[in-house]
N, C-alpha and C positions, 0 to 999 in steps of 0.2 A: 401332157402332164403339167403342174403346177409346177412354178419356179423351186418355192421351197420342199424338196424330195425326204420327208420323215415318212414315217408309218402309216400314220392316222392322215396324211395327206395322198397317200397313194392308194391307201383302201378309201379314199375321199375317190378320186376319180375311176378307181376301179368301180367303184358303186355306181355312179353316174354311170359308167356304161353299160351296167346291167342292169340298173334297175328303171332310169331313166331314159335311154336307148335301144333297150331290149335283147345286149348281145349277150352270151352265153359268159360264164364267170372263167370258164376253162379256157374262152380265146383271149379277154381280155388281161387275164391274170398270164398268160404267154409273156414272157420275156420281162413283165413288169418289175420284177422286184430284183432286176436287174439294177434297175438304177437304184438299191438301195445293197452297199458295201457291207455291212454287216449283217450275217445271218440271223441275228436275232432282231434285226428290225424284219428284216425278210418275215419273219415266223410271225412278228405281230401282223403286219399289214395283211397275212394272211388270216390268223385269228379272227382280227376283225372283219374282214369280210364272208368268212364264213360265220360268222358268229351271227354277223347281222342278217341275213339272207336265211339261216337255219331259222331266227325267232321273227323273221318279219311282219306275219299277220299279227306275232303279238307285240310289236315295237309299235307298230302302226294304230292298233286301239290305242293302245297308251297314250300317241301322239295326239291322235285324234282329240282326245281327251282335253288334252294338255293347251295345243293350240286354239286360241281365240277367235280366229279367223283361219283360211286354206293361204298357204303363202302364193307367191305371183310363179306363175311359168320358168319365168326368169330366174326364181330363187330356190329351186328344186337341188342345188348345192345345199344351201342352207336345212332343206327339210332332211337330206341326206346326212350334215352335222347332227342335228336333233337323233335320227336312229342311230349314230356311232355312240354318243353320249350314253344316250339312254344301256347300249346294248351294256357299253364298260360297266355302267353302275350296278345294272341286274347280275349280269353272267361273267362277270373279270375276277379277279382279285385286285386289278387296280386301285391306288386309293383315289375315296372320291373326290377329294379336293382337287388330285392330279387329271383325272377321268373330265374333270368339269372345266378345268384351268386349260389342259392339251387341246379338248376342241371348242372353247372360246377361240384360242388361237388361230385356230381355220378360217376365221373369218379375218384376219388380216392377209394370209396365203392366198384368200381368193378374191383379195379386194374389194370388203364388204366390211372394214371396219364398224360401220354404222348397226351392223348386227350383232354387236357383240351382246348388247343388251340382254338382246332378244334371246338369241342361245342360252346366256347366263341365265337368264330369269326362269326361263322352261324348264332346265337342267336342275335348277333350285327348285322347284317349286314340287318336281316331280321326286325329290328327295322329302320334302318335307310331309308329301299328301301319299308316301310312298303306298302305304297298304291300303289305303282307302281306295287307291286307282286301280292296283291290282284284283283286289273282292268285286270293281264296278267291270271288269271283263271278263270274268270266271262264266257270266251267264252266256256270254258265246263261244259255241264250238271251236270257230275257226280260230279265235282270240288265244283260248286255253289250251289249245292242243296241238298251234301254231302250223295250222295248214288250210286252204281253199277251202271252201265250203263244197265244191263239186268235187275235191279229190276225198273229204270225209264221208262224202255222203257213198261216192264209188265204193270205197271201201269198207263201209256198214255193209253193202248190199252185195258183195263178192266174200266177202270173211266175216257175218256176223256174228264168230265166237270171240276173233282173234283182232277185229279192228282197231281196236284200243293199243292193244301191243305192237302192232305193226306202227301207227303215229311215233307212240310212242321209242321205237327202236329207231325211225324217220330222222328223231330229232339228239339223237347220240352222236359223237363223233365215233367215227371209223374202227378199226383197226386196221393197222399196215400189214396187209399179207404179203410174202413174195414167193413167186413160185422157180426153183433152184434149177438150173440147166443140167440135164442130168446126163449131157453130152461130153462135161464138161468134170462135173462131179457129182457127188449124191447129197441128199437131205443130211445127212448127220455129218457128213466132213462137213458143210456146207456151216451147219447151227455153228459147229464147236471153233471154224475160224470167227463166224460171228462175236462169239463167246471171246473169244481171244483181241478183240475188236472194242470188246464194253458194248456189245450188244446184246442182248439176251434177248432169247426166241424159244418159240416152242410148236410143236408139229400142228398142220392144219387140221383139222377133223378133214374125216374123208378124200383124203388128198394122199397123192402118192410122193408129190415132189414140192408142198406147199410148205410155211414157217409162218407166225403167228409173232411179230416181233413183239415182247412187253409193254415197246413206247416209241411210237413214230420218229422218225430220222430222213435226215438230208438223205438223197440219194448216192449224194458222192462220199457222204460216209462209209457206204454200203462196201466192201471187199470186193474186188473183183466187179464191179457194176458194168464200168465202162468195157470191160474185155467180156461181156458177157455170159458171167457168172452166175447173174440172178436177177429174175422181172419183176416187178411192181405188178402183182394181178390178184385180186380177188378170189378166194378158195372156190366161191360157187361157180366164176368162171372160168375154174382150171377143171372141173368136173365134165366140161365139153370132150374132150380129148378123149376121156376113159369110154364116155356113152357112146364115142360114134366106130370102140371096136377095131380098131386099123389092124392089117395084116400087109407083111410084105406085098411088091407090088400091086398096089391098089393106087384106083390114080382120084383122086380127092380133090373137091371144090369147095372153097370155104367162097359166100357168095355174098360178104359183107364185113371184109377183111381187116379194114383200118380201123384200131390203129396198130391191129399185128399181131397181139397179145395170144389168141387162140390159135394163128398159124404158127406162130412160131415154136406154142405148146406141142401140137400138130407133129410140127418135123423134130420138134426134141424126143417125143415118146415115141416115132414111124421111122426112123430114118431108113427105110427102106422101100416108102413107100417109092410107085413109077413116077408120080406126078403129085406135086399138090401145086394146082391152081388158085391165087389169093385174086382175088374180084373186088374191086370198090368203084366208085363215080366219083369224079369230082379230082384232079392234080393233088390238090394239096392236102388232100387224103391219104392219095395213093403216095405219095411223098414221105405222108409219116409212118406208113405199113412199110416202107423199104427201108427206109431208119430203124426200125424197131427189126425187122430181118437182116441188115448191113450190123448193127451191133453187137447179133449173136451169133455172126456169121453163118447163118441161117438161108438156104438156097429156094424158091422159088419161080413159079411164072409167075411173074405178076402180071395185073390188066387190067389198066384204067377202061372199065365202059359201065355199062348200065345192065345192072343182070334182070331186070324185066325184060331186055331185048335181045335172045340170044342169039341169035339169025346174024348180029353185027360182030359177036366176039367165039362163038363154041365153036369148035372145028369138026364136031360132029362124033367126035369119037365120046361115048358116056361114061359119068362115073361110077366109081363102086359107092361112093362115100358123098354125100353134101350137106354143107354145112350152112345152115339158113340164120344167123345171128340176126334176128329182122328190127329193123326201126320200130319203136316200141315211145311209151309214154315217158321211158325211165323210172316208173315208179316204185320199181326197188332197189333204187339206188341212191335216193334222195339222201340218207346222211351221206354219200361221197361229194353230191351234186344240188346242194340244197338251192338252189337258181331253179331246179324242178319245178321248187313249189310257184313261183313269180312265173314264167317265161310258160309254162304248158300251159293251155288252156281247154278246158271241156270240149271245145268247139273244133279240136284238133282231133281228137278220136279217131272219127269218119274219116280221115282222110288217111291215118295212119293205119284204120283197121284196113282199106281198101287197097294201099299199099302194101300190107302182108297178107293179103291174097290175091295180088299181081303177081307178087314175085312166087307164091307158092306154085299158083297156077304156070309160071312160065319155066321155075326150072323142073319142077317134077317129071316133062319128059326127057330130059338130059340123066336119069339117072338109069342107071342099065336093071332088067330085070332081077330080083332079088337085092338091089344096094336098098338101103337105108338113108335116108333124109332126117337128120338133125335139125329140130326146129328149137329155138330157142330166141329168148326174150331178158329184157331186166325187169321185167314189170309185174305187179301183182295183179291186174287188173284183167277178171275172169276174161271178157271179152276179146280181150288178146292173146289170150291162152288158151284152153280149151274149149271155149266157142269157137276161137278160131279153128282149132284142129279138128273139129267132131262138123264144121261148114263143110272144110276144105273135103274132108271123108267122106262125106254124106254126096258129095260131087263128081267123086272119082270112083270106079267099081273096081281099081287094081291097086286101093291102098290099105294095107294092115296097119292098124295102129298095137305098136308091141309095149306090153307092160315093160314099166323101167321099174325093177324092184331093188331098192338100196334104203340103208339103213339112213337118209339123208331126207330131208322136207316132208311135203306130204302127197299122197296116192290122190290125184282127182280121176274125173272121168277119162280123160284124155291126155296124159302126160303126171308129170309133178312140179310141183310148185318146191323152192323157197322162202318164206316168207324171209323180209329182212331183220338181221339181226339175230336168226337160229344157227346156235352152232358159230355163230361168229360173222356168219356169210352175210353178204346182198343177197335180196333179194331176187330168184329167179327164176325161169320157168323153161324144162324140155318138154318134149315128146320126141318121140320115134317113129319113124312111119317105113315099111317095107313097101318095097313096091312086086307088084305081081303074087 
């Protein structure tokens, strides 16, 4: 971290490690805004870097525009000042004097006085030629609509009615859903302590135990958060629970569990199931699926292993129930995750679509005749979706695929999709598949 610890200096280095570095904004934002004592700096340095990373194909024309020369390797900080500047003066209400004056100052924070110039000047210059610069990137797609050229182009050719809306809902911020532990209490005690709290909420669509807060909030505001009361999880994926049907003992494998969110749904709505098995690779995963089930006091096997390989971790005994949450592009989830748009790349597909159909292929005979296998994704991207499941069918001769009829997304060939941003939700995609 930079010596001097404000805002605009910690979404300085949180950028550098996403954008420059290539790490994910969810690990690097981990603990960072710790070192910033006051919540409301907390909230800007997050602002900003979600602000920046939502409009980055279009901060970067802009730039592009703006700078006279590509700056040096070395000075990838400074190119990193230019998009926070820029991002305040477009999409803040910040004033622009203070937007322009706060990150000249970065360049004394990172020991580049000598740049102050240079910042100042760009940051002026792009105020002054403001609408001219804006009209000269409207002719590119990626520029205007603030996303890759290979993820517009995916998504013309998977949703040619709807791809315009889908960008566009992309580049919205969120809303906070949470979904209520109903072990514990129900949806409407739940609202009306909120309500008593100065929170105001209102029911999810299509959710048994979701809330729709007015206006995002600290978590430790939240009543009841830390005694597990109520989760931070998306409506479309609290909708898992309902589709996979649970009845007293049945013994259940969610088979990409971390970081917890759908098991623990899981055992809030089953608590009778015999078994629910939560599956993920990697410690520091499975670390945070037992924090997130240790919170809610929420019981578990858990099992760190790899569920392409079951031969190393299944005791042989099948389930009634599986739960396949597969590694996915993330592409409907990009307003939560807007690093999406930076960090995927086209050239990752192949390897992801191969990967959910390893893992299709290796638990499908773990599940006992008659269960059900829940496939599900965050992605809009047909290929991972109902290509995937009409592949995986087309390979197997003992699997039904069962209509899911709800008044929720849309009916494709092979499952349903939600697009992001209907109904409030991420974007998502099941199917169903019976076996036998």
């Amino acid at each position: 971290m930079t010596a001097t610890v404000t805002p605009r200096a910690l979404a300085l280095d949180i950028l550098l490690g996403v954008v420059v570095r290539g790490h994910k904004l969810s690990t690097v934002m981990e603990g960072a805004n710790r070192a910033l004592g006051d919540p409301r700096d907390a909230a800007l340095a997050q602002e900003l870097c979600f602000g920046v990373l939502r409009w980055l194909p279009r901060l970067e024309a802009l730039l592009a525009r703006l700078l006279k020369r590509p700056l040096k390797a070395r000075d990838r900080d400074l190119y990193i000042m230019l998009l926070l500047g820029l991002y305040q003066l477009l999409y803040t209400r910040i004033p622009p004097y203070a937007a322009v004056a706060e990150t000249v100052s970065l360049t004394r924070v990172r020991g580049k006085p000598w740049a102050r110039g240079l910042i100042n000047g760009v940051l002026r210059r792009f105020q002054r030629e403001r609408t001219t610069l804006l009209q000269a990137i409207e002719s590119s797609d990626s520029a205007s609509l603030a996303h890759p050229s290979w993820m517009i182009a995916a998504l013309r050719r998977c949703w040619p009615q709807q791809w315009r809306a889908i960008l566009t809902a992309n580049n919205e911020r969120p809303p906070m859903t949470l979904r209520v532990n109903r072990r514990v209490t129900d949806r409407q005690a739940y609202q009306e302590r909120l309500a008593r709290a100065g929170i105001q909420a209102r029911a999810a669509p299509h959710t048994n135990d979701g809330l729709i807060l007015d206006a995002p909030v600290d978590i430790n505001r939240l009543p009841g958060f830390a005694e597990g009361m109520a989760s931070v999880q998306d409506g479309a994926a609290q909708l898992a629970a309902t589709l996979l049907e649970l009845r007293p003992g049945q013994r259940v494998l969610d088979a990409c569990a971390a970081p917890g969110g759908k098991s623990a749904h899981i055992l809030e709505q089953a608590p009778e199931l015999a078994e629910l098995v939560a599956l993920d690779r990697g410690p520091e995963r499975v670390a945070r699926l037992e924090q997130t089930l240790d919170r809610l006091a929420l019981e578990a096997s858990v099992v760190c292993a790899d569920a392409t390989a079951p031969a190393r971790w299944w005791d042989g005994r099948p389930f009634d129930r599986i739960l396949l949450d597969a590694p996915c592009s993330g592409t409907g989830v990009i307003r939560r995750h807007p690093d999406i748009k930076l960090l995927r790349r086209e050239d990752q597909l192949p390897l992801l679509l191969a990967q959910q159909g390893r893992l299709m292929d290796a638990l499908w005979p773990l599940l006992a005749p008659g269960g059900t296998l829940l496939y599900a994704t965050c992605s809009v991207l047909c290929e991972e979706n109902e290509a995937q499941i009409e592949r995986f069918a087309s390979a197997h001769d003992d699997v039904t695929v069962l209509p899911i009829e709800a008044p929720w997304g849309q009916a494709r060939p092979s499952g349903r999709q939600v697009l992001a941003g209907e109904d409030g939700m991420d974007g998502f995609f099941y199917a169903l598949l019976r076996r036998g």
